[in-house]
C-alpha positions as CSV (number, residue, x, y, z in Angstrom):
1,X,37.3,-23.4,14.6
2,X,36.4,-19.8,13.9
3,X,34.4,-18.1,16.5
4,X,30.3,-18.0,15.0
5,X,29.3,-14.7,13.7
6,X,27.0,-12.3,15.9
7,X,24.2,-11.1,14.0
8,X,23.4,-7.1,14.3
9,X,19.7,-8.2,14.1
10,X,17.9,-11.3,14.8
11,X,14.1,-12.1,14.5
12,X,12.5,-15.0,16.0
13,X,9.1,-16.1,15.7
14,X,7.9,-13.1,14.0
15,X,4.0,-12.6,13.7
16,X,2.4,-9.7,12.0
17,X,-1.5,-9.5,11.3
18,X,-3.0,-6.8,9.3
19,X,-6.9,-7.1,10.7
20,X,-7.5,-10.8,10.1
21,X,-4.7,-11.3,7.3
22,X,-1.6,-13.5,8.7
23,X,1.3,-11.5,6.7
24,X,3.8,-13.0,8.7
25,X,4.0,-16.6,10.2
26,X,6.5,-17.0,12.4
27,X,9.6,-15.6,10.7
28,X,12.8,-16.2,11.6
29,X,15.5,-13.8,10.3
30,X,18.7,-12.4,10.9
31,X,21.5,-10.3,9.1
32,X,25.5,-9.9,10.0
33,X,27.4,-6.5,9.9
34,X,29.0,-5.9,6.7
35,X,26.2,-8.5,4.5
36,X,24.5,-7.4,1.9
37,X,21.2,-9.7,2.6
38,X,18.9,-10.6,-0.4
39,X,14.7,-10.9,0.1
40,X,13.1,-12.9,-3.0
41,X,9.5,-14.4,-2.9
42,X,6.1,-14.8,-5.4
43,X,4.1,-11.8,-4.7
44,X,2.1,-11.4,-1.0
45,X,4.8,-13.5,-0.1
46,X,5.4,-11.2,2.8
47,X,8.3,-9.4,1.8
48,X,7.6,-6.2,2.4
49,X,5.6,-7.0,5.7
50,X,9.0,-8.2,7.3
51,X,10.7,-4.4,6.1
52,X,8.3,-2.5,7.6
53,X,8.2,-4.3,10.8
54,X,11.9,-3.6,10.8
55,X,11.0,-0.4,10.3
56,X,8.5,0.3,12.6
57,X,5.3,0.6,10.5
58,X,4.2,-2.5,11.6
59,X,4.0,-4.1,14.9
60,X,4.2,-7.9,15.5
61,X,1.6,-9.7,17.4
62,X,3.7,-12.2,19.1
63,X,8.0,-12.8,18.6
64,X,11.2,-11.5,19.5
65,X,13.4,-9.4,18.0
66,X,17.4,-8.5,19.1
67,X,19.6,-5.1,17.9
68,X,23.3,-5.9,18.6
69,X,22.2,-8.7,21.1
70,X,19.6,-6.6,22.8
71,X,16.1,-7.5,23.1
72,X,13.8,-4.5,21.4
73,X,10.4,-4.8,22.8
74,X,8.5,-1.8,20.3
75,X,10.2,-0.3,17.3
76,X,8.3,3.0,15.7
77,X,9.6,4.2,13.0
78,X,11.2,7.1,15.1
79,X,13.5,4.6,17.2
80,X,14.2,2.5,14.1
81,X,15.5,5.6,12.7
82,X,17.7,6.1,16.0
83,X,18.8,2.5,15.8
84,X,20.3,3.3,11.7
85,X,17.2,1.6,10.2
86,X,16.8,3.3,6.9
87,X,14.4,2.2,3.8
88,X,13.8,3.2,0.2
89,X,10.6,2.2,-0.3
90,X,8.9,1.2,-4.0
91,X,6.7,3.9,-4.2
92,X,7.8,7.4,-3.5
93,X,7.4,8.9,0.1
94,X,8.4,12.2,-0.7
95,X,6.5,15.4,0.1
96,X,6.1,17.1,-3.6
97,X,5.4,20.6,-2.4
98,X,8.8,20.6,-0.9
99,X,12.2,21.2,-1.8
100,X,14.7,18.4,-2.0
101,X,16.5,20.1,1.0
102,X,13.5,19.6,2.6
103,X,12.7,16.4,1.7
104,X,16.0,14.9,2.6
105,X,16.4,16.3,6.2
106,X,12.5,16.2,7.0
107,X,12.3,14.5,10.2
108,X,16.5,15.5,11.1
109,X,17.7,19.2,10.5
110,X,20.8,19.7,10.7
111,X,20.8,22.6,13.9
112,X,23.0,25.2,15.1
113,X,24.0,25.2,19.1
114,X,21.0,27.7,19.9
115,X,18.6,24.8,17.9
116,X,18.5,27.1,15.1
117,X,18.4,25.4,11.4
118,X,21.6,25.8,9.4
119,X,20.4,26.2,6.1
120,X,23.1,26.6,4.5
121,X,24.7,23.7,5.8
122,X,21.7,21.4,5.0
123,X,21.6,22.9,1.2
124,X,25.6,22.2,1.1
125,X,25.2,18.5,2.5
126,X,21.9,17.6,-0.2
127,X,24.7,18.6,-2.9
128,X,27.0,16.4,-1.8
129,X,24.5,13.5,-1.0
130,X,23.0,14.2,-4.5
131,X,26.5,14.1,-6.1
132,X,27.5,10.9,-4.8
133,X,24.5,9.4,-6.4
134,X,25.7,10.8,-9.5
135,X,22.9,13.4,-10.4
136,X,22.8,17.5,-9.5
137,X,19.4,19.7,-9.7
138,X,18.4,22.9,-8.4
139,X,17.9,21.6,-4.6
140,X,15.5,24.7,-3.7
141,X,12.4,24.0,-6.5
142,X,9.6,22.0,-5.1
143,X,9.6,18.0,-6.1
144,X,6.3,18.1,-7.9
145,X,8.4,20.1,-10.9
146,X,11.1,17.3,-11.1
147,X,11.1,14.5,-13.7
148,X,10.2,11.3,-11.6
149,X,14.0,10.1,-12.0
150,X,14.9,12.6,-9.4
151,X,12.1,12.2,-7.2
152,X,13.6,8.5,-6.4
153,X,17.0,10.1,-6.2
154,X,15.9,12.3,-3.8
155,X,14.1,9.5,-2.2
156,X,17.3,7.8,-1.5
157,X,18.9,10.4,-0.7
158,X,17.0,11.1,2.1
159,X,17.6,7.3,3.6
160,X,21.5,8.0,2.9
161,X,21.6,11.6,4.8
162,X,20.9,9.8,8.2
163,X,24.0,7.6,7.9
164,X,22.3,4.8,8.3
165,X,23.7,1.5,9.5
166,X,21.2,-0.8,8.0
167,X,19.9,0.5,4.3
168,X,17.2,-1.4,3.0
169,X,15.9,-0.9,-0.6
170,X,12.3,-2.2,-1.8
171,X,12.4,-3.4,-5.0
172,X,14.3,-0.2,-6.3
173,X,15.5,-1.4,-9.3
174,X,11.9,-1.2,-10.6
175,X,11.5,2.4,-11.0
176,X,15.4,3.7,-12.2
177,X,17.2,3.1,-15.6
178,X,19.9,0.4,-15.7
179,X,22.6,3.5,-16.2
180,X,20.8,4.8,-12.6
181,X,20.9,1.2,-10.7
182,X,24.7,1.2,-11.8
183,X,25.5,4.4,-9.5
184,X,22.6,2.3,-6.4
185,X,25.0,-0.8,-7.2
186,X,28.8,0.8,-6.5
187,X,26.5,3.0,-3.3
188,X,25.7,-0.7,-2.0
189,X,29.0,-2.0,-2.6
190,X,31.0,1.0,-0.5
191,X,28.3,0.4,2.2
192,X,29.1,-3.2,2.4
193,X,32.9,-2.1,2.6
194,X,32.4,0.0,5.6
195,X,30.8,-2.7,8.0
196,X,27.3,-1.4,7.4
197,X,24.3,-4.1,6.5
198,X,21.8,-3.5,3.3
199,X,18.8,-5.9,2.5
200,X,17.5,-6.2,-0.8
201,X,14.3,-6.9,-1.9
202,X,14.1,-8.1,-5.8
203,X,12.4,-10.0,-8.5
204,X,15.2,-9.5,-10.7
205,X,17.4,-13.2,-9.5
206,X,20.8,-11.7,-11.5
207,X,20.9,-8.6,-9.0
208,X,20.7,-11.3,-6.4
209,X,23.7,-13.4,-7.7
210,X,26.0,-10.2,-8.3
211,X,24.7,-8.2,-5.0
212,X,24.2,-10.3,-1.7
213,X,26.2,-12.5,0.3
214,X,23.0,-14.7,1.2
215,X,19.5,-14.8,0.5
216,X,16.3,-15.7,2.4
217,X,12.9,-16.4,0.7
218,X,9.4,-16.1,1.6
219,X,6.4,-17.8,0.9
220,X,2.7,-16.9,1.8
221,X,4.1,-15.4,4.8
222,X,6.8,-17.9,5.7
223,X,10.3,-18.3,5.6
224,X,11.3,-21.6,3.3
225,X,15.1,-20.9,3.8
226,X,18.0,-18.9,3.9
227,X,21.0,-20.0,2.0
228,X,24.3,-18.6,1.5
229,X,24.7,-17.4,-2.6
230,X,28.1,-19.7,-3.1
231,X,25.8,-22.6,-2.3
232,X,23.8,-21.7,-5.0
233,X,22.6,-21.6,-8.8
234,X,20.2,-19.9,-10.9
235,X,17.9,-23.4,-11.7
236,X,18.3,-24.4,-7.5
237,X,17.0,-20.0,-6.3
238,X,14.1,-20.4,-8.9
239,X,12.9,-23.9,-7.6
240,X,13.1,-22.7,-4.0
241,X,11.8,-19.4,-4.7
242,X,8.7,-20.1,-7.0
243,X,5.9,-22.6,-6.2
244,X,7.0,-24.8,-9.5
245,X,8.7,-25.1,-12.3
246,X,6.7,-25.9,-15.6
247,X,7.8,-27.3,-19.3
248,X,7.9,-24.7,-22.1
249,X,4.9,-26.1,-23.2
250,X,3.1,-25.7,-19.6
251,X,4.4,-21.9,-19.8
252,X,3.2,-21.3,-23.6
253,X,-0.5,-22.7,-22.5
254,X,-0.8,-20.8,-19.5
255,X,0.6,-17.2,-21.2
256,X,-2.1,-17.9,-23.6
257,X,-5.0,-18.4,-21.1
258,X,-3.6,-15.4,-19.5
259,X,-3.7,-13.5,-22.8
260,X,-7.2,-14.4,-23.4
261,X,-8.3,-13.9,-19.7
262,X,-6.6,-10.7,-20.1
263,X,-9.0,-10.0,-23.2
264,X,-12.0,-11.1,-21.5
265,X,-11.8,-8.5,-18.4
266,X,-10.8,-5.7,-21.1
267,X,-14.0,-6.6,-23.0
268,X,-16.0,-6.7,-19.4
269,X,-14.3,-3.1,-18.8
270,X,-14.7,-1.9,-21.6
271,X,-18.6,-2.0,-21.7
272,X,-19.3,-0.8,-18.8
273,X,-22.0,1.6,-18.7
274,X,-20.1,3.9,-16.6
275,X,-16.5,5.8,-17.2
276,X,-13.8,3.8,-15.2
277,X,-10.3,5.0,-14.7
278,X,-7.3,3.4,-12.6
279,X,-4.7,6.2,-11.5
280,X,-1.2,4.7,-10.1
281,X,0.4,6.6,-7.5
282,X,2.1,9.2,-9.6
283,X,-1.7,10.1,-10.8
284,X,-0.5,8.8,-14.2
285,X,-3.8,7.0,-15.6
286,X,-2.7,3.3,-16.3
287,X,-6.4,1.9,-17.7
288,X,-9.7,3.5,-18.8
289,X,-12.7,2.1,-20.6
290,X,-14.1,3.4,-23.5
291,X,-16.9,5.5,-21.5
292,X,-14.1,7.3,-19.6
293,X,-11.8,8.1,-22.6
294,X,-15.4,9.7,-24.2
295,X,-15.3,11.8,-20.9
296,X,-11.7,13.5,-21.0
297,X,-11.3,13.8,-24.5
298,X,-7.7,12.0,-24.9
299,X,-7.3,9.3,-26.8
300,X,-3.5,9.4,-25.6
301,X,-4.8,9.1,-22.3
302,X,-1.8,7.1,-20.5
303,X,0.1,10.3,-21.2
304,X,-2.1,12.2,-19.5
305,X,-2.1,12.8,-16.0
306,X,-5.7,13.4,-14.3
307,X,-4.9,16.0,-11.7
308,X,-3.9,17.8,-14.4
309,X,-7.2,17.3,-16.6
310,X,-8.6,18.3,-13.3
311,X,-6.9,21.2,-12.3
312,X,-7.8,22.4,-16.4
313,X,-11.4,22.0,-15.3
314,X,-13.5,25.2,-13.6
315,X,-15.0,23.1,-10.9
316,X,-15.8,24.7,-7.9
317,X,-15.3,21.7,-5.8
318,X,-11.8,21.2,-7.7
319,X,-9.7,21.9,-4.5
320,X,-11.3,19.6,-2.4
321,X,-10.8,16.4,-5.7
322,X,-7.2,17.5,-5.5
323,X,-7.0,17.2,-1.7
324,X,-9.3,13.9,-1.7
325,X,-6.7,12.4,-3.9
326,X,-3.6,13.9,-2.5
327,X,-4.9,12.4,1.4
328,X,-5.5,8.9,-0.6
329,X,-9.7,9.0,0.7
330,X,-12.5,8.7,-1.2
331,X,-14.9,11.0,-2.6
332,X,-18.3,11.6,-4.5
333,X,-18.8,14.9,-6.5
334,X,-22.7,15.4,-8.6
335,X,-23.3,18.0,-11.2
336,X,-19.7,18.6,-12.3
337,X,-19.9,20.7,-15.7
338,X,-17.8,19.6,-18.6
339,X,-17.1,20.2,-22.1
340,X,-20.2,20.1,-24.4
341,X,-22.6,21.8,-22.1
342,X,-22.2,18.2,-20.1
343,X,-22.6,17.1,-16.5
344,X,-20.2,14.4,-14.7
345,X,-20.7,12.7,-11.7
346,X,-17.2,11.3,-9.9
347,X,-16.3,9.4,-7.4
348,X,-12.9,8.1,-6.0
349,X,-11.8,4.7,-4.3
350,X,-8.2,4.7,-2.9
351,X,-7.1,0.9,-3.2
352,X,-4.4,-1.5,-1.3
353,X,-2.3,-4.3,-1.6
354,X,-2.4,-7.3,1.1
355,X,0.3,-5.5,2.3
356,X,-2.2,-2.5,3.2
357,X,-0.1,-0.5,1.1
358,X,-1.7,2.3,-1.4
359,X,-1.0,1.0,-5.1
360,X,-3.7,3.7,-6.8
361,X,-7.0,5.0,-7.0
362,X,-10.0,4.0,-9.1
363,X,-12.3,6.6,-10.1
364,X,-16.0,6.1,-11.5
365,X,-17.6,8.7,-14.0
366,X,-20.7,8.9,-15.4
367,X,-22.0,11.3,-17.6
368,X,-25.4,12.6,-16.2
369,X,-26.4,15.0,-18.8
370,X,-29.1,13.1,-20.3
371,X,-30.4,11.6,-16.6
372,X,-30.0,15.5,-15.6
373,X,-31.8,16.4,-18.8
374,X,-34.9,14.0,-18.3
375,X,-35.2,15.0,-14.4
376,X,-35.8,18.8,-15.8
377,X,-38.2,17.3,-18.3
378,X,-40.3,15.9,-15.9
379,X,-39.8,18.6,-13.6
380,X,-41.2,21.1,-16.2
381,X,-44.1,18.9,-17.1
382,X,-45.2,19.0,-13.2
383,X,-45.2,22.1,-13.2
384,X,-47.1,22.7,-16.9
385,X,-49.7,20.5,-15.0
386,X,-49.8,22.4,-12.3
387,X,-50.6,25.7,-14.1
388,X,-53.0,23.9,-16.5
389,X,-55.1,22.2,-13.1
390,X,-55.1,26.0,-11.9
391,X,-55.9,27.4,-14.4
392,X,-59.2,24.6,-15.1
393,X,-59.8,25.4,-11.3
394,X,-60.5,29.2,-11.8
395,X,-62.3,28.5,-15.3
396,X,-64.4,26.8,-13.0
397,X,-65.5,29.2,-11.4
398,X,-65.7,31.7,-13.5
399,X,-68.0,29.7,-15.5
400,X,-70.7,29.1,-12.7
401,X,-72.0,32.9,-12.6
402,X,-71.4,33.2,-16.1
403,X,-74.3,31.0,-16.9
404,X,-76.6,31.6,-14.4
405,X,-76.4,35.4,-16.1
406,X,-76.3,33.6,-19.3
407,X,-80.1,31.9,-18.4
């Protein structure tokens, strides 16, 4: 019989607990040199909780985890990295004030024997990484001038310049063209042939058939199974993997009540009193009501990106907007001034997943010109009254001597 395969990691037991949410329930999970290692699951299934505790930006409560047979009692992101841990997560980590140099080697520099940066060497090695993926840009402009294609080719660049052994991708395939995947596709497969590991996190089930060796999937924080891909067929992944499967029938029914439940929350949004916006995190606005649209102005308003109606707006308190959004915290602005001789009141509220991870920012605006305009009003009457009780007061008496000389 042949000798049983060692696994370069193994997880027993795993729990992780986000404040008093149970993402992970004792998860058991392990992945072989050389296997490219599919992750499928419904949504909060805890996917993405079993990555980042892999990758140190979680920590379990309770379980055991072994690297090449040896027992790792804390991993940080820092010793995952040293360990050839390596992610490209769904939404974009980069840094878009820096350079794609800078991006990619953040955290490693390449350095000279006197600790010195090498520059030159770093710029020479992005090329190169950026080639292999099939793309070339001018390395040395800032990221927040690059189309959003290159941002997540820089992205993975930077998880490829560390030469990792383990390269795991969060549902990538999500945010780059078919023509792009190809190029992530043939990267994968030339990993796979040099002994190194990749797990891959999907919805899409045909990138699982034609990428991994086996797949394990999750459900509401639990693992259901792992099962090796020859053993396997579309109909059997989809029963394991989803809570159910319904007639055609089932399906039409329920995309209709979804279609009218979708309706009904538009209609509840839409009639707001006050200006709602939803920002995803490349500040492209992704919903508005009809008080909000009134606000900006733009009736193409998912082209339009807010920090950019922002930054077109003479606000003194627009640095500190910019910066509130930028750090992902919330914020509350009065007596903003806007087009039409009106005042705006804004506020901001980062929001999360289950998974604690930021997926946008709502912002509330309300137009206070007429609220702003009826507080002067009243503030102008007070003090008409008060001039007209002073000015009875001193008739007053004024008009006592007056008609005792009168008499």
């Amino acid at each position: 019989m042949p000798a049983p395969r060692k696994s370069l990691i193994e997880m027993k037991d795993i729990h992780v607990f986000y404040d008093d949410v149970h993402a992970l329930k004792g998860v058991d999970f392990n992945l072989f040199p050389g296997e490219i290692h599919g992750l499928v699951g419904e949504h909060r299934a805890g996917k993405s909780s079993l990555v980042n505790f892999l990758c140190g930006t979680v920590q379990k409560s309770q379980g055991t985890l072994l690297f090449k047979n040896k027992r790792i009692e804390k991993l940080t992101p820092l010793n995952a990295k040293q360990l050839g841990i390596s992610i490209i997560f769904q939404n974009l980590t980069i840094i878009p004030s820096l350079n794609a140099i800078e991006n990619i080697f953040s955290g490693h520099p390449i350095l000279g024997a006197w600790g010195f940066v090498k520059r030159k060497e770093m710029e020479k090695a992005a090329v190169r990484i950026l080639a292999r993926l099939g793309t070339s840009f001018d390395v040395k402009i800032p990221l927040a001038k690059l189309s959003e294609k290159n941002k997540h080719i820089v992205e993975l660049a930077k998880a490829l310049s560390t030469n990792p052994e383990i390269l795991i991708f969060d549902e990538i395939s999500s945010k780059l063209t078919p023509e792009e995947m190809e190029t992530v596709y043939t990267i994968i497969q030339d990993f796979k042939a040099s002994g190194k590991s990749v797990i891959y996190i999907t919805h899409n089930l045909d990138e699982i058939f034609r990428l991994t060796d086996r797949v394990t999937i999750m459900k509401s924080g639990s693992r259901c199974g792992t099962e090796d891909i020859r053993d396997l067929d579309k109909i059997k992944l989809i029963k394991m993997t989803y809570t159910f499967v319904r007639t055609r029938q089932d399906l039409e029914e329920d995309n209709q009540n979804l279609f009218l439940l979708k309706q009904f929350y538009e209609s509840i949004m839409d009639n707001l009193p006050v200006g709602l916006l939803i920002m995803d995190t490349d500040h492209r606005i992704t919903a508005s009501n009809r008080a909000a649209r009134l606000v900006i102005g733009n009736a193409d308003y998912q082209q339009l990106s807010l920090i950019d109606w922002i930054k077109s707006q003479e606000w003194r308190e627009q640095e500190g907007i910019l910066e509130c959004i930028e750090s992902k915290t919330s914020g509350n602005w009065d007596h903003l001034a806007i087009s039409g001789n009106r005042t705006l009141s804004l506020k901001s509220i980062p929001f999360r997943n289950d998974d604690f991870k930021f997926i946008g920012t709502i912002f509330i605006m309300e137009d206070r010109t007429q609220q702003n305009n009826l507080n002067d009003y009243f503030i102008r009457t007070e003090k008409i009254a008060s001039v007209a009780e002073l000015a009875a007061g001193v008739a007053h008496e004024v008009n006592n001597p007056l008609g005792i000389v009168l008499n």
